[in-house]
C-alpha positions in Angstrom: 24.2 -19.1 50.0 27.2 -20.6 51.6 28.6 -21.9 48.9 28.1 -18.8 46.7 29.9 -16.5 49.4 33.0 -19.2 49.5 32.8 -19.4 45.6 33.6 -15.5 45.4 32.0 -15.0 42.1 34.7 -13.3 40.2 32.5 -10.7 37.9 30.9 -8.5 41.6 34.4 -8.4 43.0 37.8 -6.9 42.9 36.6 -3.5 41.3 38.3 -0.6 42.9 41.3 1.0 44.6 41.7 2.7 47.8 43.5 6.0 47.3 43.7 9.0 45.2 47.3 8.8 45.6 47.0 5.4 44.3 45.1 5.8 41.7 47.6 8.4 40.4 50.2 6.1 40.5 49.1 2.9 39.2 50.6 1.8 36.1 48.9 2.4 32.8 48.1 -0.8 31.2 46.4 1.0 27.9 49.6 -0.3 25.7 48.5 -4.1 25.9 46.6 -6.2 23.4 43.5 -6.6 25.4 42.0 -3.0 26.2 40.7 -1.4 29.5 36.7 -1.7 29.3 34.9 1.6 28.7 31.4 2.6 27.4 32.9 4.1 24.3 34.0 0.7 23.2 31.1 -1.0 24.7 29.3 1.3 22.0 31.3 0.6 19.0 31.8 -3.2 19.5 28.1 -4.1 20.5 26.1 -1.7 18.1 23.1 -3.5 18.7 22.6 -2.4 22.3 20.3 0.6 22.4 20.4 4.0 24.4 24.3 3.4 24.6 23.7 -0.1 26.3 21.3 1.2 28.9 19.5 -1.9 28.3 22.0 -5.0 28.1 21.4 -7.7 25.1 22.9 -11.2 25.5 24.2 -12.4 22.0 26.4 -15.0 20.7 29.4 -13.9 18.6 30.5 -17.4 16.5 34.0 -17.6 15.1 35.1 -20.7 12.8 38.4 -21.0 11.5 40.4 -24.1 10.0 37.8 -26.8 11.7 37.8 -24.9 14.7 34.7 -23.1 16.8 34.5 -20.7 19.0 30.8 -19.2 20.3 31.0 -16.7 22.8 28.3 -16.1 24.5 28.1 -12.5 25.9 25.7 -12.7 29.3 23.0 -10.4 31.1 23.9 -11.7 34.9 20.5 -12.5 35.6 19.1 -15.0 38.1 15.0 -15.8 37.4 14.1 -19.1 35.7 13.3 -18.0 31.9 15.6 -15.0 30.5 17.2 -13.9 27.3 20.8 -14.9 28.3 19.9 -18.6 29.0 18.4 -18.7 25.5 21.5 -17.3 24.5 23.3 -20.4 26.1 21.1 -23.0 24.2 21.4 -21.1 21.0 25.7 -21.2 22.0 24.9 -25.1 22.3 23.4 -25.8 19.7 25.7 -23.3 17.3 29.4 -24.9 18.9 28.3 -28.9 19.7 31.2 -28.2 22.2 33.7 -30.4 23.4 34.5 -28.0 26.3 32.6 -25.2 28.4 34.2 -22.4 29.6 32.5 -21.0 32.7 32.9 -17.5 34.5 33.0 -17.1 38.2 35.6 -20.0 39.5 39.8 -20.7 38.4 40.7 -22.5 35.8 43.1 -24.7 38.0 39.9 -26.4 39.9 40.3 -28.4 36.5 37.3 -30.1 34.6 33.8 -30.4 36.5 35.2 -29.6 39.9 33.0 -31.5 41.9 31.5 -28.0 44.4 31.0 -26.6 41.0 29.0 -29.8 40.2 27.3 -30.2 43.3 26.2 -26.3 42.7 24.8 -26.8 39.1 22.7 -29.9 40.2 21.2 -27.7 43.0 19.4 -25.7 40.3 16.1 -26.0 40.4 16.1 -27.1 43.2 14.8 -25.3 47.0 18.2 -25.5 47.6 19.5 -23.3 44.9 21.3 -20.1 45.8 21.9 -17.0 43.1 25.0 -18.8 41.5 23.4 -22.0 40.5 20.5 -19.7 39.4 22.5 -18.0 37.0 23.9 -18.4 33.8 27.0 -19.9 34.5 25.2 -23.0 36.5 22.9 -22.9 33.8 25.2 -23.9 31.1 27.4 -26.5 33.6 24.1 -28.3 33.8 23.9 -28.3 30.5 27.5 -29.6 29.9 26.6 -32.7 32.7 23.5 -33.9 31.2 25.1 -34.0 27.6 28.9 -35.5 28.8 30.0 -32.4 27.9 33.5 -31.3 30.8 33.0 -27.6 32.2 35.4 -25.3 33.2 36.4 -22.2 35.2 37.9 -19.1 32.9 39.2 -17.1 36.2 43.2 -16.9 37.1 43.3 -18.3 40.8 43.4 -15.7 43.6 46.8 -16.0 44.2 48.1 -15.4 40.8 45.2 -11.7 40.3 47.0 -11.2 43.8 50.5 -11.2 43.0 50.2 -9.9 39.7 48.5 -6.7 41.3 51.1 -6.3 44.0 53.4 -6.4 41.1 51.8 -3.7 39.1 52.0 -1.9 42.9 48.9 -2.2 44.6 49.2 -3.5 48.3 47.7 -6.0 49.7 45.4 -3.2 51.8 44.0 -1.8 48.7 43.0 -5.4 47.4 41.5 -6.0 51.0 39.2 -2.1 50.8 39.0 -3.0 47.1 37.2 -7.1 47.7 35.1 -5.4 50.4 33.6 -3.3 48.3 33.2 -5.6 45.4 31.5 -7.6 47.5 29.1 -5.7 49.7 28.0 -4.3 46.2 27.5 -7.9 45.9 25.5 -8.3 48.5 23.8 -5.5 48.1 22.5 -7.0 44.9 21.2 -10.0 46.4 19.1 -8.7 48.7 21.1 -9.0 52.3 20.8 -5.3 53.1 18.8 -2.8 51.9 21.3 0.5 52.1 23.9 1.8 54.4 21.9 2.8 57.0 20.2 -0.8 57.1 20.9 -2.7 60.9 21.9 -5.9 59.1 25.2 -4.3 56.9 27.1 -4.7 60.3 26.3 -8.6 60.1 26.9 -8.6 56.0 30.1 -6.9 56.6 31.7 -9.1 59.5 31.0 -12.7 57.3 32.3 -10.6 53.9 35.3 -9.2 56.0 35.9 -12.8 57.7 35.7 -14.1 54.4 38.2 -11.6 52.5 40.9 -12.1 55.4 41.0 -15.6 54.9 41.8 -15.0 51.2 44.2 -12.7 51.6 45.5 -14.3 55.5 45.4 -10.8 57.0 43.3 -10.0 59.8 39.5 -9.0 59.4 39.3 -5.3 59.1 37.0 -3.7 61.7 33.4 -2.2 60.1 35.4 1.6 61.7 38.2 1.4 60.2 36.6 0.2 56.4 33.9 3.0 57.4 37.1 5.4 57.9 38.7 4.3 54.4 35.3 4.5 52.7 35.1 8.4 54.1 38.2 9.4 52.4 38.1 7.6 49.2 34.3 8.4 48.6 34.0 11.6 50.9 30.8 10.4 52.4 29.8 7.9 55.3 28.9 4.4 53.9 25.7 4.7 56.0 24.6 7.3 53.8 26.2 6.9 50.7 23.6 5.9 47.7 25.9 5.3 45.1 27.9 2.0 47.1 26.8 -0.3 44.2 28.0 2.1 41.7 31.5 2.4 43.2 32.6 -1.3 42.3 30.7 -1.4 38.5 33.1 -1.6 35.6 34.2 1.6 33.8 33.3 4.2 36.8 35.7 7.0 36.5 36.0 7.8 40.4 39.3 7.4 41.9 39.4 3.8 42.7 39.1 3.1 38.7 43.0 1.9 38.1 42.6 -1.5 40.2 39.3 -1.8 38.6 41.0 -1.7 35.0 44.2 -3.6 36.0 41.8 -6.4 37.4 39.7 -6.8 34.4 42.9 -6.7 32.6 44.1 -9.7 34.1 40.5 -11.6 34.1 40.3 -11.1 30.6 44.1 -12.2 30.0 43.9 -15.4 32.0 40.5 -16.1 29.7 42.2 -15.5 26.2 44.6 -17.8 27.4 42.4 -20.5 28.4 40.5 -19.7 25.0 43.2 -20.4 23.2 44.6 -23.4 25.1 41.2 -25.6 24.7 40.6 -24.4 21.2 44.2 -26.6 20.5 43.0 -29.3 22.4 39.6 -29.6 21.9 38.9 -27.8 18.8 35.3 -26.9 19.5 34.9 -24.3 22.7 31.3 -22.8 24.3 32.5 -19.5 26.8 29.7 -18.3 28.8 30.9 -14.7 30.5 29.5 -11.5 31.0 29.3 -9.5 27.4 31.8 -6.7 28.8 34.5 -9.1 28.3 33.3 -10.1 24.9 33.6 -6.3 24.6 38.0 -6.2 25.6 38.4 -9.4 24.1 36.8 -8.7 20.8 39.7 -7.4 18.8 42.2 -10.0 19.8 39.5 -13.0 19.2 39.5 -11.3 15.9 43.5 -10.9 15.3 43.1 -15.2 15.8 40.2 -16.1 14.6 38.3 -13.4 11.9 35.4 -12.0 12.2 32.5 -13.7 14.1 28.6 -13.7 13.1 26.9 -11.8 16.0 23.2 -12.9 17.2 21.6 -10.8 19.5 18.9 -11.7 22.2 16.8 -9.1 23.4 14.3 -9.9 25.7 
């Protein structure tokens, strides 16, 4: 659980913005190659996914060009111990014989098999195991290990999402309201409170605030004043708000939605770039991510690498 926490799995986090007056200025990004995330294109690049992706279908999209492979394996963030997405993985194992795995949730620059990463994958299966090394990603590194197969993170680090953001003129506040969220969602998810008026989001918050001013070296932002933020960017107290997990998922349209777009912007940069780096070097490339970044990456895996062969997975 620890470990997890520390780990600051990249897909539940960094997902909002703090202000209207933010929001209204924050520069568009629409004009680059890799496109904000929406449901619209969620429904024209994944066809397969019924009632408008209501119901989400792992698949692997393959791409061979010139002796190289790609397989992409597009992820349902689940965590039980038989699912769709892990049969997904095999079937992206068996399809690339990889030289390299490219995993979501940790930076690149913690280089092959980082050995917390490794110490997490072997924990699966085990009493030990947490949510991460339950998932998909763990799933797949402990596949890598067992076949001799080197692993590694897709993520930028925090510094460089950081200062690319504070470039693009979001302050280092917003990114501190913005983690919070992300990760109380988070939480939230996993089972540590059970809604805003719950007794234990006080104690969830103070280790997630603790947590997020260490990252960012500011000091920990009192549960009033983030209740006091939360009021005027969502116009309700957090204690009764219902929608808190909806406020940090992908493609919302509330206010906070610019940093939410910038970030994923910059996630999915850092991963074409790593794409294309071990594809040179290694030739033969697994990716196991979440399927809404197969979804902004699609058309510029295609401008590289032609059309893939798509396999679905429904449950």
């Amino acid at each position: 659980m620890a470990f997890r926490h520390e780990l600051r799995i990249f897909w539940a986090i960094l997902t909002t913005s703090v202000s209207i007056g933010l929001a209204q200025s924050a520069p568009s990004r629409d004009q680059h190659e890799i496109p904000p995330w929406t449901l619209e294109l969620e429904q024209r690049v994944q066809p397969w996914c019924p009632a408008a992706c209501a119901t989400i279908i792992p698949f692997t999209a393959t791409y061979r060009k010139s002796g190289h492979v790609l397989v992409f394996v597009g992820a349902h963030h689940l965590f039980t111990p038989q699912n769709s997405t892990l049969r997904a993985v095999d079937s992206g194992f068996a399809a690339a014989a990889p030289a390299i795995v490219i995993l979501e949730g940790f930076p690149t620059a913690m280089g092959e098999n980082p050995p917390p990463l490794v110490e997490e994958a072997r924990r699966r299966g085990t009493p030990e195991a947490d949510d991460y090394a339950k998932g998909e990603a763990m799933y797949a590194a402990s596949l890598a290990l067992a076949r001799g197969i080197p692993f590694i993170g897709g993520e930028p680090t925090r510094e460089e999402q950081t200062q690319t953001l504070i470039h693009e003129s979001f302050s280092p506040g917003d990114l501190f309201f913005v983690q919070l969220i992300g990760d109380l969602s988070q939480a939230f998810r996993a089972g540590d409170f059970a809604s805003g008026s719950d007794p234990k989001l006080r104690n969830v918050y103070k280790f997630w605030s603790e947590a997020t001013a260490r990252d960012f070296k500011l000091a920990p932002m009192s549960f009033e004043e983030f209740s006091a933020r939360y009021r005027v960017v969502y116009g309700v107290d957090i204690t009764r708000d219902t929608n808190l997990v909806q406020h940090a998922e992908v493609g919302t349209s509330n206010p906070t939605a610019p940093l939410m777009r910038a970030t994923g912007i910059i996630r999915d940069e850092h991963l074409l770039a790593t794409i294309e780096n071990e594809l040179a070097l290694k030739k033969r490339v697994l990716v196991v991510y979440g399927g809404s970044h197969w979804t902004t990456l699609s058309r510029a895996l295609q401008k590289r690498l032609g059309k893939p062969t798509i396999v679905p997975f429904p449950e």
